[in-house]
C-alpha positions as CSV (number, residue, x, y, z in Angstrom):
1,X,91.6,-92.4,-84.2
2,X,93.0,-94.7,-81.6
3,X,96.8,-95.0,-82.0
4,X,98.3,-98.5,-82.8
5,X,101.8,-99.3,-81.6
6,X,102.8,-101.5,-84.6
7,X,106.6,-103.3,-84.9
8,X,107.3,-104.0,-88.3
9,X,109.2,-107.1,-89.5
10,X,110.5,-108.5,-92.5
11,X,112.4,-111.9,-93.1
12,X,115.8,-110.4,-94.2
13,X,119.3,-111.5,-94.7
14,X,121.9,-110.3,-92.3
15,X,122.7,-106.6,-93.4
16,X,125.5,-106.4,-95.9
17,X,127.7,-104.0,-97.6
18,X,125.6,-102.4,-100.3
19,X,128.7,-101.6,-102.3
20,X,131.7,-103.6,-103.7
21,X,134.5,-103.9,-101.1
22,X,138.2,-104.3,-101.8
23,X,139.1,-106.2,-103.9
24,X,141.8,-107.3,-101.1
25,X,139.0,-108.5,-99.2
26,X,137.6,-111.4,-101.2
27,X,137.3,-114.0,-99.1
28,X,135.7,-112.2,-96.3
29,X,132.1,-112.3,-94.7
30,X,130.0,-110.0,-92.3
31,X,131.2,-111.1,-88.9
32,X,129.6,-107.8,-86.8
33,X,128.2,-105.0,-87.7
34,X,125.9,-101.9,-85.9
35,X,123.4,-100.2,-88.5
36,X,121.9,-97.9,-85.7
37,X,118.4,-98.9,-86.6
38,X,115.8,-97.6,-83.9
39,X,116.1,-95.4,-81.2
40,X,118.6,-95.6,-78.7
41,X,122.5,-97.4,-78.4
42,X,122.6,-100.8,-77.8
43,X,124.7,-100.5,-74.5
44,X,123.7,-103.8,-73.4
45,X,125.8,-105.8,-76.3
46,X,127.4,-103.6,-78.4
47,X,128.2,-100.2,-76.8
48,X,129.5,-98.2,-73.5
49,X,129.4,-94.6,-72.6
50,X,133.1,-93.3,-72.4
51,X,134.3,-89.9,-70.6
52,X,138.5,-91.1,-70.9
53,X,140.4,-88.4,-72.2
54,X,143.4,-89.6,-73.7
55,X,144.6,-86.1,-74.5
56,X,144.5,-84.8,-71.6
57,X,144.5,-81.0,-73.1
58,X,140.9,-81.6,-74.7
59,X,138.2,-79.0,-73.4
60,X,134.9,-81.0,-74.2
61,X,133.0,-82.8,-71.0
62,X,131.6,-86.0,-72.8
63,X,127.9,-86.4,-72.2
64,X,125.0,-88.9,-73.3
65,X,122.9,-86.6,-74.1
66,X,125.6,-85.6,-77.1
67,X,124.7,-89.4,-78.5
68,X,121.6,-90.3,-80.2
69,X,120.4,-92.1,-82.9
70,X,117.9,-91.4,-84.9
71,X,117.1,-91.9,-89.0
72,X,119.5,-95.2,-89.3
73,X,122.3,-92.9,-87.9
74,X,124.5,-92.8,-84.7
75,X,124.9,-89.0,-84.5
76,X,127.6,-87.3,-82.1
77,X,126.7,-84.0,-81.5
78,X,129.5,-81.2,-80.2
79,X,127.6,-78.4,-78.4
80,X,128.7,-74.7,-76.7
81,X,127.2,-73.0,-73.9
82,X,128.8,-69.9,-73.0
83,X,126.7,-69.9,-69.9
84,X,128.6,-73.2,-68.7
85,X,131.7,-72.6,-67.2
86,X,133.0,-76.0,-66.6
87,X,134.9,-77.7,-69.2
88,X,134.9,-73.9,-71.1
89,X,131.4,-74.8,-71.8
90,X,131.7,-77.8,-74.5
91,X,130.2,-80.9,-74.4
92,X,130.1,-83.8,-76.8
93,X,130.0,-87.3,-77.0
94,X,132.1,-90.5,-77.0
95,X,131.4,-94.4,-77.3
96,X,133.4,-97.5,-77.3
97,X,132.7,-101.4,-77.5
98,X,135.5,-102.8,-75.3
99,X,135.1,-106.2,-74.1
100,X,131.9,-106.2,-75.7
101,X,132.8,-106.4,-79.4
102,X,136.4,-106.8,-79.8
103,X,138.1,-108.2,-82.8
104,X,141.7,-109.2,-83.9
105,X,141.9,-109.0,-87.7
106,X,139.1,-108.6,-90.4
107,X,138.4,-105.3,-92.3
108,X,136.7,-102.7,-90.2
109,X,134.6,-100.4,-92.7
110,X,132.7,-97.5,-91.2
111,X,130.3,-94.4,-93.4
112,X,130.7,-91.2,-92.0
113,X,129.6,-88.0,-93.0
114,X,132.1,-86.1,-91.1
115,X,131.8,-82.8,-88.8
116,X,132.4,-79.0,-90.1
117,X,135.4,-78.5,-88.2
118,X,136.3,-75.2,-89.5
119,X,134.4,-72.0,-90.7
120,X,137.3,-69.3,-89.6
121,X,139.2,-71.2,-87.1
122,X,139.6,-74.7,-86.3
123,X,138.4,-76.9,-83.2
124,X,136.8,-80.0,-83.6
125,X,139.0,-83.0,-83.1
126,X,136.6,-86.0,-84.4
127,X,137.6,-89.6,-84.8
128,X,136.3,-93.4,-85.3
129,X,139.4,-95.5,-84.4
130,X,140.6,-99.0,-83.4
131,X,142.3,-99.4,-79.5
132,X,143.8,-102.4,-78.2
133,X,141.7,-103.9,-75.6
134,X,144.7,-104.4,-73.7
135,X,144.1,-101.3,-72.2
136,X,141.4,-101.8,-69.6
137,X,143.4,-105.2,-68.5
138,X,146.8,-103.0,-67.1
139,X,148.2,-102.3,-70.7
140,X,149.0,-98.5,-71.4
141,X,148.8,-96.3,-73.9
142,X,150.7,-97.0,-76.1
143,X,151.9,-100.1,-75.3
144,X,148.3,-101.5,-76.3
145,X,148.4,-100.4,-79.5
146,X,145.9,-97.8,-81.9
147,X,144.6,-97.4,-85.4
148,X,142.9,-94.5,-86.4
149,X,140.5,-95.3,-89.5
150,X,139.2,-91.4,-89.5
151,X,141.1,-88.8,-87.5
152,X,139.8,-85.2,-88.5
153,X,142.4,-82.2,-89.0
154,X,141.2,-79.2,-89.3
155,X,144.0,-77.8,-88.1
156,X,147.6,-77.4,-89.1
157,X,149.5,-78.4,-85.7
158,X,152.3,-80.5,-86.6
159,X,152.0,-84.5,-85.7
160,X,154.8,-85.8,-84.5
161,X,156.4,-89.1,-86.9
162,X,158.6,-91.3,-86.9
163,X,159.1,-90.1,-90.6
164,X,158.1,-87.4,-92.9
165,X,154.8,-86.9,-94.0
166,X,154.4,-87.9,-97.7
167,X,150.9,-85.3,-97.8
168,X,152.2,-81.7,-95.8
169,X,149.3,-80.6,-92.9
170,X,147.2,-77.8,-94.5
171,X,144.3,-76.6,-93.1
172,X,140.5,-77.7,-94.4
173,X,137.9,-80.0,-93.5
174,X,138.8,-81.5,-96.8
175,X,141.6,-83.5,-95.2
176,X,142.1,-86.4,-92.5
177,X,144.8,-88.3,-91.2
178,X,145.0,-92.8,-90.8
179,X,147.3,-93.4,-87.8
180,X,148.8,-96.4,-86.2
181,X,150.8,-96.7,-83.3
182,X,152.6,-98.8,-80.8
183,X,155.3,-98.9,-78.4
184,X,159.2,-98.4,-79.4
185,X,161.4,-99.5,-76.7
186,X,164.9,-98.6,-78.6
187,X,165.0,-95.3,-77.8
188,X,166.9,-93.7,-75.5
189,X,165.3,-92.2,-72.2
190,X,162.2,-93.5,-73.3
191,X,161.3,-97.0,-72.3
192,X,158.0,-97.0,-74.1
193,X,158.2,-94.2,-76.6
194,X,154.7,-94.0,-78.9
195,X,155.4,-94.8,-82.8
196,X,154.1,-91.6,-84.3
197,X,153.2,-93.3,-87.9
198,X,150.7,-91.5,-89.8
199,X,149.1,-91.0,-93.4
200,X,147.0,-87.6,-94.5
201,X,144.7,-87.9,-97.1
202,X,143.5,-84.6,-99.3
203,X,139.7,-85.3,-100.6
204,X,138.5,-82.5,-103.4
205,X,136.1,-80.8,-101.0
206,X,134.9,-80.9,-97.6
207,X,134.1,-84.4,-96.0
208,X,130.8,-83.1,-94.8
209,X,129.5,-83.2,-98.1
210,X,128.2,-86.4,-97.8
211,X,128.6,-90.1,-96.4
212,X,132.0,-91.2,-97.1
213,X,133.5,-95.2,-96.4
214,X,136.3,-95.2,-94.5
215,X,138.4,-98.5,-93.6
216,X,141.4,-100.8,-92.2
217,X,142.5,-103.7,-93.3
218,X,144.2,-105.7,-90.8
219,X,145.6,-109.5,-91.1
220,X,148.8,-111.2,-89.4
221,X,151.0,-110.0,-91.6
222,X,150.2,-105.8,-92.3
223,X,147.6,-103.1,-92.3
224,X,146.2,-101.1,-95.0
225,X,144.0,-97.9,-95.2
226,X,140.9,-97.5,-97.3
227,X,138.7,-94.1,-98.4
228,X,136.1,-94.7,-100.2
229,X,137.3,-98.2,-101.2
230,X,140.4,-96.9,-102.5
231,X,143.7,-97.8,-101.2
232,X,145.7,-94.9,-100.1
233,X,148.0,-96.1,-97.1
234,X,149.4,-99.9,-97.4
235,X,152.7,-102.0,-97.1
236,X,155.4,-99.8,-99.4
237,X,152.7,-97.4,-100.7
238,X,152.8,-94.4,-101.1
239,X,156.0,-93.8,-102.8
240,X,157.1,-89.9,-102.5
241,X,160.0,-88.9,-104.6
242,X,161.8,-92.9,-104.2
243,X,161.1,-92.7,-100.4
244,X,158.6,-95.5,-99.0
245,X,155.8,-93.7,-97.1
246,X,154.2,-97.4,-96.3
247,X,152.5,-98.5,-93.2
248,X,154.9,-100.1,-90.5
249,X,155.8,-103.8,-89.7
250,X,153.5,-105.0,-87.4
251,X,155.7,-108.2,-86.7
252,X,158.8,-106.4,-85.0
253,X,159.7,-107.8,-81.7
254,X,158.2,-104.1,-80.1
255,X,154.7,-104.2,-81.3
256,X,154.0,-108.0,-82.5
257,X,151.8,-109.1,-79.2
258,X,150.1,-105.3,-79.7
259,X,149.2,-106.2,-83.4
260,X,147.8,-109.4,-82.4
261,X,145.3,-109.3,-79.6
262,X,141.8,-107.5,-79.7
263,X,141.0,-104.2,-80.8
264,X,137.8,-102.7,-80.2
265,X,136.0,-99.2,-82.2
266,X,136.0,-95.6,-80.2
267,X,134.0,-93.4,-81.8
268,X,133.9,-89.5,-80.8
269,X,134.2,-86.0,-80.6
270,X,137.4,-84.3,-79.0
271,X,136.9,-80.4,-78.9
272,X,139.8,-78.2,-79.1
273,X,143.3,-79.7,-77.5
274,X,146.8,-79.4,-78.1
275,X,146.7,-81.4,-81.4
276,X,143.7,-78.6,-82.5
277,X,146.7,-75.7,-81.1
278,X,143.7,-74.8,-78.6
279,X,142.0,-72.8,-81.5
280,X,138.0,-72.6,-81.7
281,X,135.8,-71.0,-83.5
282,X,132.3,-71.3,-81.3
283,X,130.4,-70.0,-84.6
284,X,130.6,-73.5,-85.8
285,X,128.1,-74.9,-82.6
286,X,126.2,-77.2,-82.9
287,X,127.8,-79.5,-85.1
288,X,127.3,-83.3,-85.1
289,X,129.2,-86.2,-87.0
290,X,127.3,-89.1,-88.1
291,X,127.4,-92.6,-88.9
292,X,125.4,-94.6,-91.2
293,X,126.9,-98.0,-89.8
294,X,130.2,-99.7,-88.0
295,X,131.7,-103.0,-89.8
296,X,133.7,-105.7,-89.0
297,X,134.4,-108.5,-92.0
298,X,136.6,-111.7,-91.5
299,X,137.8,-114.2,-93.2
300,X,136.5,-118.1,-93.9
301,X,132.7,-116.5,-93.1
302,X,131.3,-115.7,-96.2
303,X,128.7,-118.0,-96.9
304,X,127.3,-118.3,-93.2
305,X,126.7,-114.3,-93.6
306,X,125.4,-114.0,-96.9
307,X,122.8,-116.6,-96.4
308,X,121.5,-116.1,-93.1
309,X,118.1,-115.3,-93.1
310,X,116.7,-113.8,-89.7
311,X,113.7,-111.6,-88.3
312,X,114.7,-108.1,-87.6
313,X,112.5,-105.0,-86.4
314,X,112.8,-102.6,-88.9
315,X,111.0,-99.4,-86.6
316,X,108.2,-99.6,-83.8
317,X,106.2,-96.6,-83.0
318,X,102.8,-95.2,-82.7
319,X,100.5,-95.2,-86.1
320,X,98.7,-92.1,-85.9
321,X,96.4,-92.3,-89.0
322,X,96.5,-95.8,-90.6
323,X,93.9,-95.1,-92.7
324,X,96.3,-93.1,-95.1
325,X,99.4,-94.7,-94.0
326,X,101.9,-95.7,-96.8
327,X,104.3,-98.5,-96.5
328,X,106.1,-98.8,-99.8
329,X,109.1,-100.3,-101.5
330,X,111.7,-99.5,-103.2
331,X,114.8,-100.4,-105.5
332,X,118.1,-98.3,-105.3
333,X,117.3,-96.0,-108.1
334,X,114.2,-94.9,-106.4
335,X,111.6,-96.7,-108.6
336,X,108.6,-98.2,-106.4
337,X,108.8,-101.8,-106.7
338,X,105.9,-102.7,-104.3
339,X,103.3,-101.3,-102.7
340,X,102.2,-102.1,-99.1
341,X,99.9,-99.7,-97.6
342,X,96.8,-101.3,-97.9
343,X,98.3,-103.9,-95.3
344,X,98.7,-100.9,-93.2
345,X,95.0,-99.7,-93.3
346,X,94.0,-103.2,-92.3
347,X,95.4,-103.0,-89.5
348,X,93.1,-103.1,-85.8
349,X,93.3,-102.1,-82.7
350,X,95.5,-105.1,-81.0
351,X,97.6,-105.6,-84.1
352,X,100.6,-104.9,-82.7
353,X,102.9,-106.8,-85.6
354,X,102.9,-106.5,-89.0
355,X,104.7,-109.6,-91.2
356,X,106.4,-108.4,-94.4
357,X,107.4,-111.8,-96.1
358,X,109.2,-110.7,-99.5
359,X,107.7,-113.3,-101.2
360,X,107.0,-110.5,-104.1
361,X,110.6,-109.3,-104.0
362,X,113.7,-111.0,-106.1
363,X,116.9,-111.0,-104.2
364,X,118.3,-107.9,-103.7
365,X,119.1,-104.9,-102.1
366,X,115.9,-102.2,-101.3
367,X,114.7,-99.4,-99.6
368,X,111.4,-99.7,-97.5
369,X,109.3,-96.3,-96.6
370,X,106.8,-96.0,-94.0
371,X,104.7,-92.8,-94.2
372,X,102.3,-91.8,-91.3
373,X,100.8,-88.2,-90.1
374,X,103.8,-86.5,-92.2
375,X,106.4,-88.5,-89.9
376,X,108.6,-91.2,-92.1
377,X,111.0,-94.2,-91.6
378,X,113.3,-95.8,-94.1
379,X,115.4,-98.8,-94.0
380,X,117.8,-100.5,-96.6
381,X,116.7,-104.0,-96.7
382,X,118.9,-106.7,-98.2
383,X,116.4,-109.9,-99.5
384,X,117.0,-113.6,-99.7
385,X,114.6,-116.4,-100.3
């Protein structure tokens, strides 16, 4: 049967969070966000390829070919050749939106099911985390500014702090570490020394067991750190045997301009380093980290995001048997709610859309299916009318 190249649409509101946020962040709409539907990055408005190194101990070589998307999903794949010798043969991958989509406040929320760092010995250094777009206009590091949302430690090298760690560093993929950091200028022989303040967080088994939410919330007056919705770094929290383990100021004279200017997401892969103590275990290659979606809420736009209703490609590809394609429906506890296929086997040569108004679908939050030739698509779908 003749192929048909077939895009298929639905009238949709603007993806939102399919899960109660903070409750510190009522108040705040969907300003930006990347769900990695389709094919490829969007490198045009939302993404660049990145090979800086800012530890300049790492062993990786960032590539492309170490990004994709595919299933809804950016993945970032970390990858050994023992036949390569430059770079110690690791490659991987890294990403960044700077002057593209940079923010200064809102709640960044990203899903990540995160790497397997560690099967006898560490070496993957993996991270999603917030830079100061200061950088690339003659700022430095870290004069700029940073806030890590995910920083993996598989390891147990030490971090350097400006204070104690209120969770010791153990080894396991079970753990990660919420950093932010800025330029002191009060100490001596250093005229911009980095603020080394950091936050582990334990989790009761590995984070590659599934999709996790990870976030920062960042306003004028402070920064907090979200896992799974739940607060575990803030202002004055946590509180360790009497001694404040809180997130610092961000309105001291040293970093107030840093905390107040654009940030923009990083998203990648280190392998190995001096923060990893150079250890790898190359039985752990391939490995990939994944994203479901990257976030950005802000205040005063709730009602302009919640209620915008907009045409979005859901997939495009070749149908191979429309005949017995299936396009189905369904609600978050898997039961089919509608049935579209027979719109699919009416479909000709030269039908190159198909419309899916959800005139048949109350408001709400779904997942639609296309089966064709054993290959499959899914998207969640969020409905208005």
């Amino acid at each position: 049967m003749k192929k048909l190249f077939v895009s298929l649409s639905m009238l949709i509101v603007g993806v939102v969070s399919a899960h109660a946020l903070p409750p510190a962040t009522a108040g705040y709409g969907l300003a930006w966000s990347d769900e990695f539907n389709g094919t490829s990055l969007d490198t045009v408005n939302n993404w660049s390829y990145d090979t800086m190194v800012m530890n300049q101990t790492e062993w990786e070589n960032y590539t492309r070919s170490c990004v994709t998307v595919e299933d809804g999903k950016l993945v970032i794949w970390s990858k050994y050749d023992p036949n390569v010798s430059k770079y110690y043969g690791y490659t991987s991958g890294r990403i960044d939106s700077h002057d593209k989509k940079i923010f200064t406040y809102g709640y960044f929320e990203t899903s990540i099911k995160a790497p397997l760092g560690q099967v006898s010995g560490p070496g993957l250094w993996s991270a999603v985390w917030l830079l100061g777009n200061s950088i690339h206009h003659g700022v430095a590091w870290p004069t700029c500014g940073e806030m890590e949302i995910y920083e993996q430690r598989p390891s147990n090298a030490v971090v350097q702090s400006n204070m104690p760690q209120p969770v010791p560093a153990t080894i396991g993929d079970n753990e990660f570490i919420a950093c932010c950091h800025y330029a002191v200028t009060n100490v001596p022989g250093f005229p911009y020394y980095p603020s080394y303040h950091s936050c582990q967080r334990n989790y009761s088994t590995a984070l590659s067991d599934r999709f996790h939410t990870y976030g920062i919330l960042w306003d004028s007056l402070h920064v907090e750190y979200y896992f799974d919705d739940t607060l575990f770094w803030g202002v004055d929290f946590p509180v360790v045997n009497g001694t404040n383990f809180g997130t610092p100021s961000i309105t001291l004279p040293d970093n107030f301009v840093t905390f107040h200017s654009p940030f923009y997401w990083i998203i990648n892969v280190a392998i190995g380093g001096s923060y990893e103590g150079g250890l790898i275990d190359n039985a752990i290659f391939p490995t990939k980290m994944e994203l479901d979606y990257v976030r950005v809420y802000q205040k005063g736009i709730v009602k302009a995001a919640n209620r915008e209703i907009k045409q979005q490609t859901l997939h495009s590809f070749f149908l191979v048997n429309p005949s017995t394609a299936q396009f189905m429906v369904y609600d978050l506890s898997g039961k089919l709610v509608a049935d579209y296929s027979s719109n699919v086997k009416r479909m000709k040569p030269g039908d190159n859309v198909m419309n899916m108004p959800p005139s048949t679908l109350s408001n709400g939050v779904y997942v639609v299916k296309l089966i064709d030739n054993g290959v499959s698509a899914s998207r969640i779908l969020v409905t208005a009318r």
